[in-house]
N, C-alpha and C positions, 0 to 999 in steps of 0.2 A: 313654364311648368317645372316643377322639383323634380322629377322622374326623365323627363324627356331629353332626350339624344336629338340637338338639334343639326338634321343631315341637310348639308347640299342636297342641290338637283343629282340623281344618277347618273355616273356615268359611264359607258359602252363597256360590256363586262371585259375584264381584262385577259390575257392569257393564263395560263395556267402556271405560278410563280416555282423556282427554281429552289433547288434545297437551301442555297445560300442566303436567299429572298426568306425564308419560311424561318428559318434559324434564327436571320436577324428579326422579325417580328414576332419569334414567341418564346426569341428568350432578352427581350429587352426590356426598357422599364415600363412599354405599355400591359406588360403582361400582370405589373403589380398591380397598375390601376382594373384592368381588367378583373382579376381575383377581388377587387375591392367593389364591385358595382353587383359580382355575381352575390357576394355576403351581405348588401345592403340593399338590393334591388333599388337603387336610387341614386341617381350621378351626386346629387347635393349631400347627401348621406355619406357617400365613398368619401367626398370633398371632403367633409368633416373628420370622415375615420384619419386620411393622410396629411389633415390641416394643410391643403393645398385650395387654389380655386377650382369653384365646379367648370370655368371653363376650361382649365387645363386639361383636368378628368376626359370631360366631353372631346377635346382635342387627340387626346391621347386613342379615346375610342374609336372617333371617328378615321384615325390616320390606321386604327388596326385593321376597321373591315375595307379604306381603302387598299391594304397591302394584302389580305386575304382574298377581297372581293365579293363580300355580300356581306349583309345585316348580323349582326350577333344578336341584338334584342328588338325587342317590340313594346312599344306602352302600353298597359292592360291597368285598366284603370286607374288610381295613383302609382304606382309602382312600374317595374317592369319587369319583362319576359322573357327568360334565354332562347334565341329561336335555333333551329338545329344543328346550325353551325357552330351556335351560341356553345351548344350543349357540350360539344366535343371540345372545346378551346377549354372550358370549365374542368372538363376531367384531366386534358394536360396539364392547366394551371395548378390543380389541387395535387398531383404528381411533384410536377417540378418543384414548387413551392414546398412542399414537403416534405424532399428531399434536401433543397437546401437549408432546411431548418435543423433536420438532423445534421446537416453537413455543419451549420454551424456551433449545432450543441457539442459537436466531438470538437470541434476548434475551440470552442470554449472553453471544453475539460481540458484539451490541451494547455490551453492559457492557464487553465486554474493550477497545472502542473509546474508552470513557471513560477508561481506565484504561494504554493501551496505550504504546509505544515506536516509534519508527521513529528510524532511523540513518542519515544518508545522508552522503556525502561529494561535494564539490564541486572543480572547479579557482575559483580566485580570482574570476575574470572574472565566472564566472554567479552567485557566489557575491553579486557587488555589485549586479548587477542583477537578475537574471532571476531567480533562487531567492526573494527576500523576497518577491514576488509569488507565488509556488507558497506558501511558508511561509503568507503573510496567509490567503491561500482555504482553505487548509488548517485554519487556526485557528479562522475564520469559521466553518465546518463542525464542526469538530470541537475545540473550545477547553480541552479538561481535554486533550488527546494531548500526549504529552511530543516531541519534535521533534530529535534531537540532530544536530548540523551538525559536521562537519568538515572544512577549507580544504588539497588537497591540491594535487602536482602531477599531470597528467592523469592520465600513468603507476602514478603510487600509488592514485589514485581507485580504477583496472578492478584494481588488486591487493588493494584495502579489500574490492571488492564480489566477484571468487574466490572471496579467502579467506572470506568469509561473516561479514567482520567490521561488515561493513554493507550493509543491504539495497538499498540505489537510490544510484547513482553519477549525478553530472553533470561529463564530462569530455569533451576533444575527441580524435577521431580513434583511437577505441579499438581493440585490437586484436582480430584474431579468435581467441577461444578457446574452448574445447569447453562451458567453463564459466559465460561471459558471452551475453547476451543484451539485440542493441542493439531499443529499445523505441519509439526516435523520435530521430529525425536530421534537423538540419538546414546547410547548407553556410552557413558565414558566410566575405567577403572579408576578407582582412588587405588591411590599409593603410599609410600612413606618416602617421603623428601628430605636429605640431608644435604650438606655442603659436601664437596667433594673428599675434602680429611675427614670426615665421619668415618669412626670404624666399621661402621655399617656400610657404607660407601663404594664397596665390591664385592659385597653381598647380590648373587641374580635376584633373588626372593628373599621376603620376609613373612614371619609369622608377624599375630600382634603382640605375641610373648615377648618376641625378641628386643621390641620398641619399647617395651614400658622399663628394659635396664639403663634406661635414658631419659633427662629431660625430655618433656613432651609440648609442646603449643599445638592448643585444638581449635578448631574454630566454635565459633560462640553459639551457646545454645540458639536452638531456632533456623539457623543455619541448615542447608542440604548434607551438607557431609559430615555435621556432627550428629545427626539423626541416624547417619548409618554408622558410624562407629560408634556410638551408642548402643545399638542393636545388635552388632559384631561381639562388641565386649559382654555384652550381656549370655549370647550364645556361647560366647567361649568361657566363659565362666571368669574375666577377666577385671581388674577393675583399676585405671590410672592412679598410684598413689598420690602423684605430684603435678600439676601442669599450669600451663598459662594457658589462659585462653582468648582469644580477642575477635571481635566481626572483620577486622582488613584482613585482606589477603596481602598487600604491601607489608604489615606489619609482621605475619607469620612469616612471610618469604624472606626478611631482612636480620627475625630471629634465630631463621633455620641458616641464615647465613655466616653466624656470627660461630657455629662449628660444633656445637654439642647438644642441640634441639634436633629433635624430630618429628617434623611437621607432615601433613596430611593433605594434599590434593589430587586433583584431576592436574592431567599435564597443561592444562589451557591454564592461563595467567603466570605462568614462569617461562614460556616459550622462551624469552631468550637467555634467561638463566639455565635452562638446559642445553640451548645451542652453546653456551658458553665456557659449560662442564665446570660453571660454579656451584649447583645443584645436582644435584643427581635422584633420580625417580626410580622406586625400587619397588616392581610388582608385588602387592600382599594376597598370599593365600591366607584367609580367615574365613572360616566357617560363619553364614550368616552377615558376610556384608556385601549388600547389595552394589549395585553398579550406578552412577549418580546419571540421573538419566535427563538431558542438554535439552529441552521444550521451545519451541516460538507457539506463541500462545496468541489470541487473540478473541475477542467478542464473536461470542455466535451470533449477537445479532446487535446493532442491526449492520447491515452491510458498510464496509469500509468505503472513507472516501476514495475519490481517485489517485491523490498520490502518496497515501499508506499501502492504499491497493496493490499499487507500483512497490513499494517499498518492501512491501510483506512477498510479493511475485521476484524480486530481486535476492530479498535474504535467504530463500529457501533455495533460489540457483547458486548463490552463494554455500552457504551453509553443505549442501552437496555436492559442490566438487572440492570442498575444505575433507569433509569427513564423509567420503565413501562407504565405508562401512555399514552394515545390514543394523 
């Protein structure tokens, strides 16, 4: 018969089996076949589900209610019947099993974390300083994850991370969109950057007055920090006669080095031109110029995979003990 549990004769009920006894027969592999006869009601059925023979099945069952001690099912006509013992071995099985399924779905994101992608795009600035520090901890963590970077302008960053062509943005002064979601911000001062011989160069503060009796290099329209000196100048009623302007920050900072420019950043992306007091960064009081405000940005929806997830959970422990500040 397709259904039926072919049982020996009974025999003499046995004692009452010891925890060790009960362990090894209901967490061993008769508990898969078990789980499989309870979802097919049908030993030939099970056999099919684990492309094994139905005697094996039938074996497996039979060696289970000899280790238990009584009947798990009954034939009721084609099919079969969990009997009461049946029932309770069922709700273990659908427990256990259940468990180890979630157990292996997080070993699997695990794996997928060995094996995974994360994309992220950056403006230049954080790119030189502040991100290899996110990148390093990241690695340290997590060293097989593949990590791919890309150096944009702010504006392009929050359009990479929209459009869903990368998951975690570091840009300044993001825009609000329905689609973006800012994760951690911090306000950093623009300043006025000279070389060290700049006559401005032991100056505490500067106005923007003081800077335009000098070459100037700005950064290039579209740009975060030329939006605010834009705005500044406009406020102060001021306007550059003369300037270069260009999208690198490599190239402004090599300008501002050469002794008679003066250049415009946040202190992120010369860090070691300032450790080095070949630069020098010189607070501006100016009316109307905002503070360039540092974003990790990311899709609001839909949810991140697992290891951007990690990655985006890493930058923002990162990114807070870099810059403390409120």
């Amino acid at each position: 018969m397709t259904s039926e549990i072919n049982r020996p004769r009974p025999s003499p009920r046995k004692p009452a089996l010891t925890r060790d006894q009960l362990a090894r027969a209901l967490y061993g592999p008769a508990l898969y076949y078990f789980a499989a006869v309870c979802e097919t009601l049908s030993i030939r059925a099970a056999a099919r589900q684990l492309n094994i023979a139905s005697s094996a099945v039938n074996r497996q069952i039979l060696q289970l209610e000899e280790t238990i001690g009584g009947p798990l099912f009954e034939r009721q006509g084609r099919t079969l019947r969990l009997l009461p013992m049946g029932e309770v071995l069922a709700r273990h099985a659908r427990m256990t099993l259940g468990d180890l399924e979630a157990t292996a779905a997080d070993m699997d994101a695990i794996q997928g974390l060995r094996r995974g992608l994360v994309r992220v795009a950056s403006v230049e600035s954080i790119a030189s300083d502040l991100l290899p520090a996110v990148v390093a901890e990241f690695a340290r963590r997590f060293p097989l994850i593949h990590v791919a970077v890309t150096v944009e302008s702010s504006s392009r960053v929050t359009d990479l991370v929209a459009r869903g062509d990368v998951e975690i943005g570091f840009t300044f002064n993001p825009p609000k969109q329905a689609h973006l979601s800012v994760a951690f911000a911090r306000d950093l001062a623009i300043g006025a950057v000279v070389a060290r011989d700049h006559p401005l160069a032991a100056r505490p503060q500067l106005a923007l007055a003081d800077c335009l009796d000098y070459p100037l290099v700005l950064p290039a329209k579209g740009l975060s920090i030329r939006d605010a000196l834009e705005s500044a100048f406009a406020a102060n009623g001021l306007a550059p006669r003369s300037f270069v302007e260009a999208n690198l920050l490599r190239f402004m900072t090599s300008l501002a080095l050469q002794g008679q420019f003066v250049a415009f950043q946040t202190r992120f992306g010369i860090a070691r031109q300032l450790a080095d007091g070949s630069l020098i960064f010189i607070p501006l009081a100016a009316a109307g110029l905002p503070a360039d405000r540092l974003a990790l940005v990311t899709r609001t929806d839909p949810t991140l995979r697992l290891a951007p997830a990690i990655f985006f959970d890493v930058s923002r422990q990162v990114l807070g003990e870099l810059l403390p500040q409120a």
